[in-house]
N, C-alpha and C positions, 0 to 999 in steps of 0.2 A: 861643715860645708860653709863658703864664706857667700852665702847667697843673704843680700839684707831682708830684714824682713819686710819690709814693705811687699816685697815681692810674691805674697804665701802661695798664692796657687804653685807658681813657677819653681817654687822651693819645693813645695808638698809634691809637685809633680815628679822632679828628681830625685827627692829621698825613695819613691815608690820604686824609679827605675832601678834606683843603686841598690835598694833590697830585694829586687828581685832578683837581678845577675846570680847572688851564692844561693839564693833559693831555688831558683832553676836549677842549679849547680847539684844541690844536695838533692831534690828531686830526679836529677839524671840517677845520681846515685843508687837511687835506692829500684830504681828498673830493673828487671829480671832478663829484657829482650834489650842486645844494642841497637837497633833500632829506635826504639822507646828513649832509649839512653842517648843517641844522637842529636833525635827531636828536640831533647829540653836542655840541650848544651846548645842548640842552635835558637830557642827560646832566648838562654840566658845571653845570647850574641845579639840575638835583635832589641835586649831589653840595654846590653851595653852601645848601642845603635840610636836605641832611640835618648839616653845618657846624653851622649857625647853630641847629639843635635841641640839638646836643650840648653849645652852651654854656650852656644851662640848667641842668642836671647840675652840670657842672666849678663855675657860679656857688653852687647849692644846696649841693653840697659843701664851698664854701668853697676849692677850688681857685684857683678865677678869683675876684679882688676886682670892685668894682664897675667901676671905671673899666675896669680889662682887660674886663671886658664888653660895657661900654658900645662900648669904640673897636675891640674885635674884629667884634661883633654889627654895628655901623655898617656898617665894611667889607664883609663877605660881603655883607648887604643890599643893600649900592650894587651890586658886584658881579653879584649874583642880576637888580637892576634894569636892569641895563646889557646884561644877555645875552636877560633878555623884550623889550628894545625893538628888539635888535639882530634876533631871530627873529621879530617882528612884522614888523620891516621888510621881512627877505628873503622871506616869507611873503606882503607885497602882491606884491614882484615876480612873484611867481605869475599874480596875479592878470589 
């Protein structure tokens, strides 16, 4: 993460985000009920949610240059997009 250190909370803050997202992820996993398993794919979406907020900060601060913005902010996004479509899906199977 190209976050300076001067910044620690602000850093410690999004390392916690960004290890959460696959940990939520593998948590979904291992649910027996898709319910359960939807909950912590939507966990792992809020926690790529609350990510992609805190690079605002790190950018205004001058921590993050543009381009580390640009291709961090990218990623989460896709990320974020890829875990709503994957919960929509298992959400029809309900249906």
């Amino acid at each position: 993460m190209a976050v300076k250190k001067k910044d620690f909370a602000l850093r410690d803050q999004m390392r916690r985000s960004s290890i959460s997202i696959p940990s939520n992820i593998a948590e979904a996993f291992e649910r027996s009920r898709r319910k359960e398993y939807i909950h912590f794919l939507g966990v792992a979406k809020a926690s790529a949610g609350e990510l992609r907020s805190q690079l605002y900060p790190s950018w205004d601060l001058g921590s993050l240059d543009g381009k580390g913005f640009k291709k961090m902010h990218e990623q989460v996004d896709h990320i974020s997009r890829m875990l709503f479509k994957h919960m929509e899906y298992l959400k029809g199977l309900e249906a």
